[in-house]
N, C-alpha and C positions, 0 to 999 in steps of 0.2 A: 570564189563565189561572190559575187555583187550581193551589197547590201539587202538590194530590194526582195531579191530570190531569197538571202538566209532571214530575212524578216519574213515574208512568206512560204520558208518551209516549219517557221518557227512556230507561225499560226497556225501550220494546220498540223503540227506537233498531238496535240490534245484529242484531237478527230481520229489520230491515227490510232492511238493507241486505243480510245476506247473500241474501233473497229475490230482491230487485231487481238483484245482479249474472247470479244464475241467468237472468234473462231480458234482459237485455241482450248483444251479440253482441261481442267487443272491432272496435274501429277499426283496417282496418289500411292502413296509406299502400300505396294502388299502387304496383307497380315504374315506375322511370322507364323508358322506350325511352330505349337510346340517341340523343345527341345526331346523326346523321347518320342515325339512321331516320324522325328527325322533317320533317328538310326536305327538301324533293324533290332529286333528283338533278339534276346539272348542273354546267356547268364553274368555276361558284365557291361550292359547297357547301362543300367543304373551309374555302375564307376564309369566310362565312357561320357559320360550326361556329367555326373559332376566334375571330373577332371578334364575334359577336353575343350568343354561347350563354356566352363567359368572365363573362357580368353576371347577363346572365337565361335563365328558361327558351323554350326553343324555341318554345313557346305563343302569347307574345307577337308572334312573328313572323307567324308560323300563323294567327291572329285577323283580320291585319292588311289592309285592304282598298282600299289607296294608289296615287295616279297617280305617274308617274315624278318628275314635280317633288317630290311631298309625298317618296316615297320619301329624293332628294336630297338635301332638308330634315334628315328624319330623320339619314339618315347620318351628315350633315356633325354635327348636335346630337351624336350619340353619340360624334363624333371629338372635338370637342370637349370631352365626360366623362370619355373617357380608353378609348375604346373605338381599338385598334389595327387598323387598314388605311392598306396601302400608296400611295402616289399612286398609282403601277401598276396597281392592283386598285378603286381609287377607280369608276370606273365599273362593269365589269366588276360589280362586287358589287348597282352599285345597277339595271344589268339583269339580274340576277338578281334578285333583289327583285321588280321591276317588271313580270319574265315568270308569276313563280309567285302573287304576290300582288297583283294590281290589281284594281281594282273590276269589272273585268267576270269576275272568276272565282267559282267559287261560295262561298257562305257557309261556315265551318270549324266541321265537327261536332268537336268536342270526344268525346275517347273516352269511356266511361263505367266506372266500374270494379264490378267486382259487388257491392260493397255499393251503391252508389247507384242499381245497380237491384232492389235486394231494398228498398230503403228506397221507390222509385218506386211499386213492386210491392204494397210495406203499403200504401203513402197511396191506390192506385186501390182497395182492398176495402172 
């Protein structure tokens, strides 16, 4: 590129971007649901909420589509990492688990937030 071209695309550098902000929309992160609106009710939600959700988000649980064994597995892994449950609650947790998230239940829509459907929305036009 010749001088004179990168000196005039240099100037019109400042033109462009303020154009370019005008049409772009800012990004803005979803509200989270709280942690106890994400997983279904039942008698070890609460331990579920505080042992699973202190690492990661609810989602991952949500996603998840496990026989009681794999569930077990899991567990036992995350006790291992430093995820806190009780031996008392040891099972209890992982038939929870195994009632709301096993492979015979259905697939987890994932919410959508309305940028991602206005973004959906442009790419079908």
């Amino acid at each position: 590129m010749s001088h004179k071209k990168l000196s005039a695309a240099l100037a019109l550098a400042p033109f462009m971007l303020a154009t370019m902000s005008s049409f772009t929309a800012p990004v803005q992160k979803p509200e989270s649901p709280k942690a106890t609106d994400d997983l279904p009710s039942g008698p070890m939600q609460a331990k579920a909420t505080t042992s699973c959700l202190e690492c990661h988000e609810a989602r991952i649980i949500l996603q998840q589509r496990l026989s009681k064994a794999a569930w077990a597995r899991e567990v036992d892994k995350m006790v291992k990492w430093g995820a806190v449950v009780d031996t008392d609650d040891h099972d209890g947790l992982i038939d929870y688990l195994t009632t709301n998230f096993s492979p015979d239940k259905p697939s987890y829509e994932p919410p959508r937030s309305s940028f991602e459907k206005s973004v959906a929305t442009q790419k079908s036009k």
